[in-house]
N, C-alpha and C positions, 0 to 999 in steps of 0.2 A: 266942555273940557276936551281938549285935544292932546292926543297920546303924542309922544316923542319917541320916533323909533330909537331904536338904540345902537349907539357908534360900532362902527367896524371895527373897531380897537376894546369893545366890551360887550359882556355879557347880555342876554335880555334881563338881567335883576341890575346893572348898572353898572356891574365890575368888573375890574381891567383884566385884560387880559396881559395875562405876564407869557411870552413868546419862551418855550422851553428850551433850553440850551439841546444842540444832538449830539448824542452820547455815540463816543465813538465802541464800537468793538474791541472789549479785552480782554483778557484771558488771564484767571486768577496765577500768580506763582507756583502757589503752593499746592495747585491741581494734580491730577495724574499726569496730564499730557495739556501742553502749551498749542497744539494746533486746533486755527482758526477754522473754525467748521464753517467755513465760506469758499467763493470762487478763490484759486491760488492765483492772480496774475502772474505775468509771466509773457516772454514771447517767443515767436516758433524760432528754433533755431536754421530754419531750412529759408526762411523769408522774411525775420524782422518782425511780424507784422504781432500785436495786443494779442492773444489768448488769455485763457482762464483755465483751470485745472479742476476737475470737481470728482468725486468719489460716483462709481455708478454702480447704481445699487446698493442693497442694505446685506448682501450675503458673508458665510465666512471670508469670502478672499475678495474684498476690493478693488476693484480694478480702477486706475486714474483713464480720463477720456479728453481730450482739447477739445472744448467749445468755446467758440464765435462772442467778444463779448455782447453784443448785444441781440435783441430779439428781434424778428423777423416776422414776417406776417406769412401765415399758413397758407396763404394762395399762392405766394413763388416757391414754397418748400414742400418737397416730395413725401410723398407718406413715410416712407423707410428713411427720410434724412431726420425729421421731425425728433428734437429732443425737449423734456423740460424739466427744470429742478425744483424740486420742493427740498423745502429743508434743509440744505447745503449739500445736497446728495441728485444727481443730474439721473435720467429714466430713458431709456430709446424708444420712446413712445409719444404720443401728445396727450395735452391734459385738457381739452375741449375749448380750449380759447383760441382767440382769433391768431394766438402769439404764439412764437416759439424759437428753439435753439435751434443752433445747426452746429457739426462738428467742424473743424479747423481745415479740417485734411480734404472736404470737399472745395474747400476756395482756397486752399494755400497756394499759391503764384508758382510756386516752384515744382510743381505737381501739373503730371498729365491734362491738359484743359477739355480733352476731347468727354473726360466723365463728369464735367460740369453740367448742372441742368441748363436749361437755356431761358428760367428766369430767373438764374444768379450771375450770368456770365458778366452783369456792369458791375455788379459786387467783387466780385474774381479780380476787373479789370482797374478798381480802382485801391485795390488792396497792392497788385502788380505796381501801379502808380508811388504808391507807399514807398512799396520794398526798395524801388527804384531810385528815390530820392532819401533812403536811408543811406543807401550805398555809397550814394556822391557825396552825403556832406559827412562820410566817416563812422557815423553813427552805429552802422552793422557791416559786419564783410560775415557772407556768405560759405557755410565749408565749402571746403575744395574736396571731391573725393581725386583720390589720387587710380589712376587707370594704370596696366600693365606695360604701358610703354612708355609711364614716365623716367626717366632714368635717375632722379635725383632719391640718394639712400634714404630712407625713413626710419624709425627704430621701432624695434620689434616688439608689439606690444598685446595683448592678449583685449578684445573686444568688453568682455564679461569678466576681469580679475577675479580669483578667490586670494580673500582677507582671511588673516587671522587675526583678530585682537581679543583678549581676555579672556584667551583660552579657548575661541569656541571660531571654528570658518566661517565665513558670512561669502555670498557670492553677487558683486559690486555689479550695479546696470550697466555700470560704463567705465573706463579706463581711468586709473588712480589717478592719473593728471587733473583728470576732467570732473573728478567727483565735487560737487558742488553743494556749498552750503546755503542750507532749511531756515535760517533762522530770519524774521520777517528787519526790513529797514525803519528808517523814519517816513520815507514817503510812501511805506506801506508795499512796497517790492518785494521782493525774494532778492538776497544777497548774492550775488555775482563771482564773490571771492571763494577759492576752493581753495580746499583742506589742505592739500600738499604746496607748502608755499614756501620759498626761499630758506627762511628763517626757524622752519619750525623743523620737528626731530624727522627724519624718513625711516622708512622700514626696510625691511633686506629682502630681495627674492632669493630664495631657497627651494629647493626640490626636495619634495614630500610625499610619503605612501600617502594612498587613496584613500585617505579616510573624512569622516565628516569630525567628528569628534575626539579627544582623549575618550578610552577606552573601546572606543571599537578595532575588531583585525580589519587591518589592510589589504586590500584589494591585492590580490599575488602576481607580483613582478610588473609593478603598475605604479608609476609615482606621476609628482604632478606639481608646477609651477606654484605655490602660494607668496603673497606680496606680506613677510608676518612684520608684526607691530608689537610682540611681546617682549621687545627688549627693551623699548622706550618707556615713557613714565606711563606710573597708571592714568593720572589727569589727561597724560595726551593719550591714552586709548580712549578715557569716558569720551574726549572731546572729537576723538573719530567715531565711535559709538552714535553719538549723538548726530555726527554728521555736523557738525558746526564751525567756520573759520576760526583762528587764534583771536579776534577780536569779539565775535558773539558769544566764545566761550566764557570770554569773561566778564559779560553780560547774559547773566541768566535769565534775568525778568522778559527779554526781547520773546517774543512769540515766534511760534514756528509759521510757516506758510507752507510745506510739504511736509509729505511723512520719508523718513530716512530709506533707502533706497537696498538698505541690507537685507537678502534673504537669505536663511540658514542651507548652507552648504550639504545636499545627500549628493555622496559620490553616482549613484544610481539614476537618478532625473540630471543631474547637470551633468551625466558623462561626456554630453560633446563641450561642456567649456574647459577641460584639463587638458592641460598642454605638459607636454613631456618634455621640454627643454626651458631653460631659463631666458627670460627677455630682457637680456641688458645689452646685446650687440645690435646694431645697426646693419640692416641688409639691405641689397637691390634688389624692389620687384623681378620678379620673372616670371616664367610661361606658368607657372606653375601656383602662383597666386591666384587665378579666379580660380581653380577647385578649391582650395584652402584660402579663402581669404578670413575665416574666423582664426589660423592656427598662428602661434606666435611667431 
């Protein structure tokens, strides 16, 4: 009697094998919080080029880090570059495998090449290659920073805004134009479209004592720029709260892919982002912008 091994398509007792459908990552509704404890894709704004966003560390305050999406073999990468994630949370360390991450900011093209190591410079070189042909076919344009002797006006706009909505300061990473919405697409991106758009309610800049809160005294003889949002609906402050487009908004079930970019305003740690005049005019650089290039 001769045995019959058994088919690549079944078991050693004779049965099939049914190939498991792969389940994609979701995240229930009705959870606390809608973000995806995974890499955030995403990409640099300085060169075009795929990043990933991941939480480093497990401490009270979080820190977001750009890592490289993929992994690298530990003989081109430097001991101090060397990252790796467990858990959807990235470590600045390695974890004894032949493999690992690297952060963003040491290969981004648009960045010093002279502190590249010299066995990533073809990595560096073909990432440049990238950015390059992002350019050309439209795909990404690159910021412009604007230098002291450019003569054409810019409007005056505070780097770090303070918000106010629903009562309470929030102080914004970046410029109300620019604030960008958290909530994930279909092809699994981070949404493009920000909050301040054509159609939807704007806020009023207004000059305000130094305070962080209702009910605390103000800072004496000290006011300060805030962008407020408590005259509009309450749905449109949740839906700034949230940090989400007029379209994700009304799409709840969509997953986050960041966490909202609000932190609560002390007059005290944020005293260099209060600006003491209102930014709704439009000025010409001068000599005088690289000392004050954060001031409105």
């Amino acid at each position: 009697m001769r045995s019959t091994p058994p088919s690549a398509a079944r078991r050693w007792d004779g049965s099939s094998i049914a190939p498991r459908p792969r389940r994609l990552l979701r995240v229930s509704p009705d959870g606390a919080s809608r973000l995806l404890r995974c890499g955030q894709r995403d990409r640099c704004r300085e060169c075009g080029n795929r990043i990933e966003w991941y939480h480093r560390g497990t401490g009270p305050r979080q820190h977001l880090v750009r890592l490289h999406p993929d992994e690298l073999p530990t003989d081109h990468v430097p001991v101090a570059c060397r990252w790796h994630v467990s858990s959807g949370v990235a470590y600045p360390a390695g974890d004894g495998s032949n493999w690992c991450r690297l952060p963003h900011a040491v290969l981004c093209p648009a960045r010093d090449a002279d502190a590249v190591p010299a066995g990533l410079a073809g990595l560096r070189r073909a990432l440049a290659v990238t950015t390059r042909r992002l350019i050309d076919t439209g795909a990404f344009t690159p910021a412009r920073h604007p230098t002291p002797a450019d003569p054409v006006a810019r409007p005056c706009r505070p780097a770090r805004p303070i918000v106010q909505l629903l009562y309470v300061r929030y102080l914004a990473s970046r410029p109300v134009e620019e604030i960008q919405c958290v909530a994930q697409t279909r092809r699994r991106d981070r949404c493009t479209s920000p909050l301040l758009t054509p159609h939807s309610p704007v806020g009023t800049w207004r000059l305000t004592p130094v305070t962080a809160v209702g009910g605390q005294l103000p800072l004496p003889a000290d006011v300060m720029a805030v962008y407020d949002l408590n005259r509009v609906s309450y749905s449109e402050q949740m839906r700034w709260r949230a940090q989400r487009c007029p379209q994700h908004a009304a799409a709840p079930t969509a997953a986050d892919l960041a966490l909202a970019d609000w932190e609560p305003f002390d007059p005290l740690r944020h005293h260099e982002h209060t600006h003491s005049r209102l930014p709704n005019r439009a000025r010409r650089p001068g000599p005088s912008d690289s000392a004050h290039a954060s001031r409105p």
